[in-house]
N, C-alpha and C positions, 0 to 999 in steps of 0.2 A: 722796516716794512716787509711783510711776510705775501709774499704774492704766489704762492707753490699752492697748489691744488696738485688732490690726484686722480688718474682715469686711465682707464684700462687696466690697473696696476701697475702704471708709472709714472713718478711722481714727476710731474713737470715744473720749470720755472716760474710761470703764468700759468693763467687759464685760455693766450689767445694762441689759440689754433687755426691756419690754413684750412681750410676746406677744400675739398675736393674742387678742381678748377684747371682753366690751362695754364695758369700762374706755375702749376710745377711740370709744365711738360719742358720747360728746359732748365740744367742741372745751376745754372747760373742764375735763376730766381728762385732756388729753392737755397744758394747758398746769401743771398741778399736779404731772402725771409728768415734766417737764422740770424745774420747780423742787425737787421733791426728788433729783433728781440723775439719773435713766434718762438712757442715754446715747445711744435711740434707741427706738421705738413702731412697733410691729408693727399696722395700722387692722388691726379684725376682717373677716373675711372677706366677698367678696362670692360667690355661690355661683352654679355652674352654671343653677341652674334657675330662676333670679330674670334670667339674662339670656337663657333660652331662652322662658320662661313668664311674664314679667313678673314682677315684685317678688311676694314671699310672705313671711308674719310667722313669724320664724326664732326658738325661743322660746328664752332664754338660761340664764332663771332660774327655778330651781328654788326647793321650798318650803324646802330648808337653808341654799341662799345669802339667800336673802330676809329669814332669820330675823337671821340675823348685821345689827346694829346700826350698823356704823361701814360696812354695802355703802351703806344708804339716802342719803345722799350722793353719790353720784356711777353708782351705776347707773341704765342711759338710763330714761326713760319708755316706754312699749309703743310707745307713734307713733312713737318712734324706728328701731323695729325693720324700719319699711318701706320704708325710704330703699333706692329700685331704681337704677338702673344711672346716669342722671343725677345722682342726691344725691350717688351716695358720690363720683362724680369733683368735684361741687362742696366734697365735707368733704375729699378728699385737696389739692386749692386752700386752704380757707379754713386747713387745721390747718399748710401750709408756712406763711402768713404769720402763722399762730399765734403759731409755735415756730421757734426754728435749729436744734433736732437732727435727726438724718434723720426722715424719715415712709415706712418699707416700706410699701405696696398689700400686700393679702392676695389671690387667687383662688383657689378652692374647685371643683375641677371634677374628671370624672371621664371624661372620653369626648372622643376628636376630634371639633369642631368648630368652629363661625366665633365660638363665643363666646370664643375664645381670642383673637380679634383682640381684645378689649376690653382686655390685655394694655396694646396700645402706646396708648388712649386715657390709660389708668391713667399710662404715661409722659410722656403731654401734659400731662396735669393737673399734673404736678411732683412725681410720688414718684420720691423718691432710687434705691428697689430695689424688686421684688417678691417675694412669697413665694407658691410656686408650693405649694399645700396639695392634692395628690391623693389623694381616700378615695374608692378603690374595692371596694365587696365585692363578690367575684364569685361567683352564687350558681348559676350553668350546670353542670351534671355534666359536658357535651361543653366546656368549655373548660379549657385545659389551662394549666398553671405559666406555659410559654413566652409563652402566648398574654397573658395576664394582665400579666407583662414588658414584652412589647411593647408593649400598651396604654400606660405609663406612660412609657415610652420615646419613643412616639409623640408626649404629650401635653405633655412638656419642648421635646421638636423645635421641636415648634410653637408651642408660647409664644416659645421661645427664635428664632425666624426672627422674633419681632414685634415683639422690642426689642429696645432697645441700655444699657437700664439693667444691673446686677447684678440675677441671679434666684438666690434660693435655693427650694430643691426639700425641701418637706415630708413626709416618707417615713410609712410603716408600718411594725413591725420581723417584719413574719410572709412576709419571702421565704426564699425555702431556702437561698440564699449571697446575704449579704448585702455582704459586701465586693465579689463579682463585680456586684454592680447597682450598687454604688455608683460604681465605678469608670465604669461604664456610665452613669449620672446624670451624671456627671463631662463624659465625653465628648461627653453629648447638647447641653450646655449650661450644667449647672446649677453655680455660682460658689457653689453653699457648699450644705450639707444639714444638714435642722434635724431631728434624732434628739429624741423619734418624734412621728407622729400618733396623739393619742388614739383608738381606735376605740371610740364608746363603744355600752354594751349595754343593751338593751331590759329591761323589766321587763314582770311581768305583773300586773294588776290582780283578784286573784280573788272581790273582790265587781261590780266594770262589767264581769269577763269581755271584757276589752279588753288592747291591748297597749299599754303606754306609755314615753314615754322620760325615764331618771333619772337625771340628772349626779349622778355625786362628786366633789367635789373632789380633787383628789391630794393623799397627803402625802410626807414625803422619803423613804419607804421606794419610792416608784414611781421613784428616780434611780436605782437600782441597774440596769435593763435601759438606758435613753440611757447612763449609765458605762460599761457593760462595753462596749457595741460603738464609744463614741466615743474608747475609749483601745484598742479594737484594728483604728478604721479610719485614728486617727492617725499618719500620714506613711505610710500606702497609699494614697490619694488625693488629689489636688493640688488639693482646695480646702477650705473656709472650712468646719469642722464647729459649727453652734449647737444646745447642748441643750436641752432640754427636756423637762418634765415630774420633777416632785417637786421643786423647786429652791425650798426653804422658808429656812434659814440661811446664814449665813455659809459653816459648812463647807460645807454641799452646794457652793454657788459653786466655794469651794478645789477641792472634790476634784473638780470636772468639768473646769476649769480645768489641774489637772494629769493628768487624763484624757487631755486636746488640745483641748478647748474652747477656739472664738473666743469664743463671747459666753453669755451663758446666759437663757434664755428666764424671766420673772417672770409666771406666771398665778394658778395658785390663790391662794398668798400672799396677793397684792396684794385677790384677790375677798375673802378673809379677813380682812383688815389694813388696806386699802387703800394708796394709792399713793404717800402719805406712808411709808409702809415701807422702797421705796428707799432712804430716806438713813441708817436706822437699819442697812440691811442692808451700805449702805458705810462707814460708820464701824466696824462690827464685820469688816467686812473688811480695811479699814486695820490696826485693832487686831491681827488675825491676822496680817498679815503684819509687822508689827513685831515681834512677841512671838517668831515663828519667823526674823528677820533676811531675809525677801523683800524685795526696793524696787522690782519691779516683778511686774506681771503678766507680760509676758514672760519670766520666768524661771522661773514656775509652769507655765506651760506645756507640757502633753508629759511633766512631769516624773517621773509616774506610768504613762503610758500604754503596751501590752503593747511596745513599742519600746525602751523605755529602763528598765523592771522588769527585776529583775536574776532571776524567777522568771517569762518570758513565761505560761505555761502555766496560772496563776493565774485567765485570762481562757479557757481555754480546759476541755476535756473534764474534764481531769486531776483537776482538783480539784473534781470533782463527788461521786467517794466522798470525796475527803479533807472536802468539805464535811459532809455528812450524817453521817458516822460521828463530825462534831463536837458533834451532837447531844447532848444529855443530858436524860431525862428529868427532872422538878420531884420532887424532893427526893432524888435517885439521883446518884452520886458516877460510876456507873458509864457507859461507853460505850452508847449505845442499837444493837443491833446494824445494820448496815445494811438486811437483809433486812427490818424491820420496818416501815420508811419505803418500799420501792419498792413 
């Protein structure tokens, strides 16, 4: 059984990949995520304003994730959280001579400037590739789509003038033509795009009368938006598509995999499960692909995606009434009409 995919321009074991997370903020579960089989560890991010402002405490964990039993093992300590612009080129050093699988650098930035040169430090240190994570919200009335574009456009440029490693480009899925940027991403530089960036949403506290911020975990139902656009940017763009977000079982794997996924990004899960999970997650992928006669991932690949569906259109407009008029109300045999839903 052939389980190797490749991305970035290296060819991996598997296709499951770590994601960016606190899972690698200590050296000791990046070398656990290697033993249970990851075929490669995404370091969590280092972010704009920790190498504009100095280090700031980036808080990870929430009171859901904390609750969960089997995190306490291996979620970092708080002083972990402060490791500035020095540590983390010392942790991207000590986790290569960790580990043999790659080690991706994560940076988190939003704006042209010189902190993008830390880019080519992050390739001195010895990361195999980068991931270029841009979360921009733009909250200006006077700036417009174009402009917004450009900015992101800009901010690969320029990463991309700073090294010579493989970068992949960490998107958002809220542009208005997305295959037109991606192509564009493509051009600017970026060697693979990892469908999507979560943008995550504030909440409100209405007894402190404050705003606060609430991670959710994802579940598999959050694969269905990275599915539908990475099986219809599949073989419109000439690089390396890695998914992420909702990527809980076996099948999610398959079905992104025959989307046109290179690799598939492991975060919540692993915060759930931990990173021991991996191995459970590849033996139950093996298992699939025996039971439906696959013997390799390469040939899973693509195999779904709006390029080689024998019903392109399934991904597109079309089946937006066929969707909803598939409704049926709880305990009603009958069609819910359309007009009811819009």
């Amino acid at each position: 059984m052939d389980l190797s995919t490749t991305y970035l321009g290296m060819t991996l074991r598997t296709p499951l990949v770590v994601s960016a997370s606190p899972i690698s903020e200590c050296i000791e579960n990046i070398k656990r995520a290697e033993e249970a089989g990851a075929a490669a560890v995404v370091l969590y991010s280092l972010f704009e304003e920790q190498l504009q402002e100095g280090s700031r405490e980036i808080q990870y964990i929430t009171d859901e994730t904390a609750l969960v039993v089997e995190n306490n093992g291996y979620f970092p300590r708080r002083s972990h959280y402060n490791r500035g612009p020095e540590g983390y080129l010392e942790h991207i050093r000590k986790a290569k001579e960790a580990v043999s699988i790659p080690i991706i650098a994560s940076l988190n930035g939003t704006s042209i400037g010189g902190w993008s040169e830390y880019a080519k430090q992050m390739q001195q240190a010895g990361a195999d590739a980068l991931e270029l994570n841009i979360y921009y919200i733009p909250t200006e009335p006077n700036v417009t789509g174009a402009q917004v574009e450009r900015t992101y456009l800009e901010i690969v440029e320029w990463v991309r003038s700073a090294i010579t490693i493989p970068l992949a480009v960490k998107i958002g899925p809220y542009f208005s033509n997305i295959p037109n940027m991606a192509g564009r991403f493509e051009r600017a530089g970026a060697d693979a795009l990892v469908l999507f960036n979560r943008f995550y949403q504030p909440d409100i506290d209405l007894e402190l009368m404050d705003v606060k911020p609430r991670l959710l975990l994802s579940t598999s139902q959050a694969m269905r938006l990275p599915l539908r656009w990475t099986a219809i940017l599949y073989g419109q763009v000439d690089c390396d598509l890695a998914a992420s977000g909702g990527i809980h079982t076996q099948e999610d794997v398959v079905k992104m995999l025959m989307a046109g996924a290179s690799v598939t990004m492991l975060c919540s899960v692993l915060l759930k499960r931990g990173v021991q999970h991996i191995a459970h997650l590849e033996r139950e992928l093996v298992k699939w692909m025996e039971t439906h006669e696959f013997e390799s991932v390469a040939e899973m690949q693509g195999l779904m995606s709006q390029k080689h569906v024998s019903d392109p259109a399934a991904f597109e407009r079309a089946h937006y009434i066929r969707t909803l008029q598939s409704y049926k109300p709880a305990g009603s045999s009958a069609v819910a009409p359309v007009v009811a839903l819009w």
